[in-house]
N, C-alpha and C positions, 0 to 999 in steps of 0.2 A: 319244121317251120313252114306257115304257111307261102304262099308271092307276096298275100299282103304283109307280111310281118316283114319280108324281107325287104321288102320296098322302102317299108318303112325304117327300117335299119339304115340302107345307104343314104337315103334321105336326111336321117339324122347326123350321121359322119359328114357327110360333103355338105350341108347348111347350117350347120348349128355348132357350138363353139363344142371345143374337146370335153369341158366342164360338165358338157350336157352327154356324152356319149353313154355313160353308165344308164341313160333310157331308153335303151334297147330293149331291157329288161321289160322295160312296159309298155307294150304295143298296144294302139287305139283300143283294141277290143277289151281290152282288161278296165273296166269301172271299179268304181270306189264310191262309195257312198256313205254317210255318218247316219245311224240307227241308234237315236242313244248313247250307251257307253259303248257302241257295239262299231265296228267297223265293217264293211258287209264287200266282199268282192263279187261280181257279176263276169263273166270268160266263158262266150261262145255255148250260152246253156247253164253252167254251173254258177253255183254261189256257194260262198264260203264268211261263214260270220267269225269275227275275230272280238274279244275283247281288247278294250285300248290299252294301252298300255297305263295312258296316265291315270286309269279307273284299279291300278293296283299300286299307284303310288305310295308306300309304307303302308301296305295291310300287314307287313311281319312285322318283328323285332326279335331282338336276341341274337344268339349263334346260329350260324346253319355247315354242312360241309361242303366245300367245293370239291366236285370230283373229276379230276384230269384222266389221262389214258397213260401218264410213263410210267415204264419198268417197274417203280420203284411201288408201287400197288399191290407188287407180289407179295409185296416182305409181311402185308398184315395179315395179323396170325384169324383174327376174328374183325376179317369185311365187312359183317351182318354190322355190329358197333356203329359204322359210319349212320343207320338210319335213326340213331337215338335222336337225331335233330335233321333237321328240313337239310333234303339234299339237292345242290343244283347240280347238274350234271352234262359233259359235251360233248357232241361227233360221237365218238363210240364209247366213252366208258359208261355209259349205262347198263353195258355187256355184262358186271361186273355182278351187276342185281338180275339181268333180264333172263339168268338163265334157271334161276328160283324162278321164276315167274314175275316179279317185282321189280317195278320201276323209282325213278327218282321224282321228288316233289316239283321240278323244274326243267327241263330239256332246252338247251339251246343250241343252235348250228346258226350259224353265220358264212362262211365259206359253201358258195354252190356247188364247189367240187367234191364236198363232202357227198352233198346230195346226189350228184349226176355220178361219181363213184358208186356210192352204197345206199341206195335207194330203200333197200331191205331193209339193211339195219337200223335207219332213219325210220323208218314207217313202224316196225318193230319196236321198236325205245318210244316214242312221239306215243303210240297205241296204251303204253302202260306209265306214260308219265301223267301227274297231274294237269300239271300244264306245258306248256311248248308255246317258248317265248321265238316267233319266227320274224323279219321284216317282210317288206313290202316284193322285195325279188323270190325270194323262199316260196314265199305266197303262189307267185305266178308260177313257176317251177312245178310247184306242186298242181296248180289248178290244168296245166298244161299237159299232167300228163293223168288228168282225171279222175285225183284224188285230194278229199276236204278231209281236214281238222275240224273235230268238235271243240278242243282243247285250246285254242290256240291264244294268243294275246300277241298284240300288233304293236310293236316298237319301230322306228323307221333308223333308218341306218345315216350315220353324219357320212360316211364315206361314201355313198351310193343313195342320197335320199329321194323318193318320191316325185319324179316331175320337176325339179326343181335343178338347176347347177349346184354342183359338188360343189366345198369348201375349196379355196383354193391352196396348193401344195405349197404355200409360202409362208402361209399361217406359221406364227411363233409358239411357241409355247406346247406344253403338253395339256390336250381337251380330254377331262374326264367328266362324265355327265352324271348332275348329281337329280336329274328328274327324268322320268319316261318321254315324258313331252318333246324334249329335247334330240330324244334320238339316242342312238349308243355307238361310240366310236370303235372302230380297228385299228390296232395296229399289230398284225401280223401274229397274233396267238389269241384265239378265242378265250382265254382264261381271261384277259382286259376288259372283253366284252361281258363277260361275266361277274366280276366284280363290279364294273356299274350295275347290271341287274340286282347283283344283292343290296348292292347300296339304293337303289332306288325303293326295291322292294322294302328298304326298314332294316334289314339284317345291319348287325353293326360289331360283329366277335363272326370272324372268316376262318374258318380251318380251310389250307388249301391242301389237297392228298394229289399226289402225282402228276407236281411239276415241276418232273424232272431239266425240262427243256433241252432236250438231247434229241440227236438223229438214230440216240438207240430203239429196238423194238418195241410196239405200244405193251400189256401185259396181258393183252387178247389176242388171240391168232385169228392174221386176217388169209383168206384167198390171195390176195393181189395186194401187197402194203399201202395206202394211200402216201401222196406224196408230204414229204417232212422239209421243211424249209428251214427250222429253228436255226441251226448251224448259220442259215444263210444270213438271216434276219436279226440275232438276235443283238446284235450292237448294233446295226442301225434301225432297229425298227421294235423292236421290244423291252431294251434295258430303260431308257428314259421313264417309258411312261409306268414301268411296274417304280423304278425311284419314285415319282410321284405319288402313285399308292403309297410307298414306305413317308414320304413329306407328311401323307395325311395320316399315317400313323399317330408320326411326331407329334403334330401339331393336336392328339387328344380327338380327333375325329370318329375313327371307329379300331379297330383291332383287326389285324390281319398276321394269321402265322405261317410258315411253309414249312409243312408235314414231310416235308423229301427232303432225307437228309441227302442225297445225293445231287440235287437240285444246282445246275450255274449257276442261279441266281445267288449271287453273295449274299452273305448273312448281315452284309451294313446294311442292306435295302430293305430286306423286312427277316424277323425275328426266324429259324428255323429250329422247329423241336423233332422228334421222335415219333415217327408216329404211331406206334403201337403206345408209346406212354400216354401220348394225347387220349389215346379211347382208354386208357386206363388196363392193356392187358399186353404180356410179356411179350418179349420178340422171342423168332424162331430162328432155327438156321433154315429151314426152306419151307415154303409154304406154296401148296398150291390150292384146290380148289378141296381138297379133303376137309376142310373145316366148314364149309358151307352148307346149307342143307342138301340130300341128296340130288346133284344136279341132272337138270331134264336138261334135253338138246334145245341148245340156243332159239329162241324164237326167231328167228331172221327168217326173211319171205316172202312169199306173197300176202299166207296165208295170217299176217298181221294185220290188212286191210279191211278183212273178214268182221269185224265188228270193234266194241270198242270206241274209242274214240276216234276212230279214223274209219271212214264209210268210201265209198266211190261214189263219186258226186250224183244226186241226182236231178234232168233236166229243172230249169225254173216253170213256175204256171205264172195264169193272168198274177332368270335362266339359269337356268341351274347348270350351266355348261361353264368350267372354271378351266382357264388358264393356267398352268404352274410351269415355271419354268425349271426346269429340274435340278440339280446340281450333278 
């Protein structure tokens, strides 16, 4: 961090309301500029263009699968299945394809600690996804430490948005957003964040595979485990608002199923099947990586930056946001 960023930090803590403290994130030097449908960052030399988010407002339709990280990922007998339809995928289980070589039609991270943890595996996954849905903090993160997305598409976060003061913590209701424009809410499991993405995207038949919601092992071997909060969170900060996804079930909106039969989440909230029946092939008693094609050593590294959709920057020249109160 530079004196001026830091300057600018304390600045913002001791004059500006608490609401506004999450723009730390974005120090004077960082621009933003509209190009279009294109959103364009400027940071100390580099740029980085971003498609908007709301320039992919329902380009899909149909099913797609949601790809979580818990345990319960082991049990399918034939993973390859999961790419018969558009995959969104997050934090690390893209692991799951990235070691064929093949990534997911969509990458999302939300949590910066994802990134400043596993920098590799993020640039890794990001490199072989189609796109890489990142906000406005991601963004800088990334530009800060010298590395552009070709891929990327600009959402802005309701919890940490853009220059502007947070929502404040008194707000009623559970916000799910049913447009990019509007931003994409957190609360405390990037799979919420992700199911607005499908729903914005058009997707409207959700298979969700491995959410489990547990503080057991992800079904990837990590170095260092990143840290697991579920346990802590998951009654104050995640059951409401997936009820609400199960509201919009109800109410004929779109289809959402959860593929982990091992899953917390109750099966009053939203519907849970089998997931090997969902792809249409037998369950196993143990499955590891033998049914997959012969696997190469994980791409995680440096040497993911190497081309691709991810380059190292080079210098510059001359409402859809509904309220539900849950039950």
């Amino acid at each position: 961090m530079t004196p001026d960023e830091l300057i600018w930090r304390l600045r913002l803590r001791l004059l500006h309301h608490r609401r506004e403290w999450h723009n730390r994130r974005f120090p004077p030097a960082l621009h933003l500029r509209e190009e279009g449908a294109f959103s364009v960052f400027e940071y100390k030399g580099l740029r980085m263009r971003c498609l908007r988010g709301d320039s992919r407002q329902g380009v899909e339709q149909g099913a797609c699968n949601l790809l979580l990280s818990g345990p319960s990922i082991s049990s399918l007998t034939e993973p390859m299945r999961l790419r018969s339809l558009p995959v969104i995928g997050v934090n690390g289980s893209p692991e799951l394809f990235a070691r064929v070589g093949l990534g997911v039609d969509y990458y999302i991270v939300d949590d910066l600690s994802f990134l400043e943890g596993s920098l590799g595996r993020y640039l890794a996954y990001a490199r072989l996804a189609r796109h890489v849905i990142i906000n406005h903090g991601i963004a800088y993160e990334l530009l800060r430490r010298g590395v552009v997305l070709d891929n990327a598409i600009l959402v802005d976060s309701i919890n940490a948005p853009f220059r502007v003061q947070a929502p404040s913590r008194a707000q009623r209701g559970v916000v799910f957003s049913r447009r990019f424009s509007d931003g994409l809410k957190s609360y405390g499991t990037v799979a919420y964040v992700a199911l607005q993405s499908a729903y914005c995207l058009g997707f409207r038949d959700i298979r969700i595979f491995g959410m489990d919601l547990s503080s057991a092992p992800r079904f990837y071997a990590e170095e260092k485990a990143a840290d697991n909060h579920l346990d802590r969170d998951y009654r104050d900060l995640i059951l409401r608002p997936m009820e609400a996804v199960g509201e919009m079930v109800r109410r004929g909106e779109w289809r959402v199923v959860n593929c982990s039969p091992e899953s917390r989440l109750p099966e009053r909230v939203l519907q849970r099947c089998e997931p090997n029946e969902v792809l249409g092939c037998r369950p196993a008693q143990a499955v590891g990586w033998d049914n997959l094609e012969e696997a190469r050593a994980p791409l995680i590294g440096g040497e993911a930056v190497a081309g691709g959709a991810i380059r190292r920057a080079e210098p510059l020249t001359a409402s859809g946001i509904v309220a539900v109160d849950a039950a």
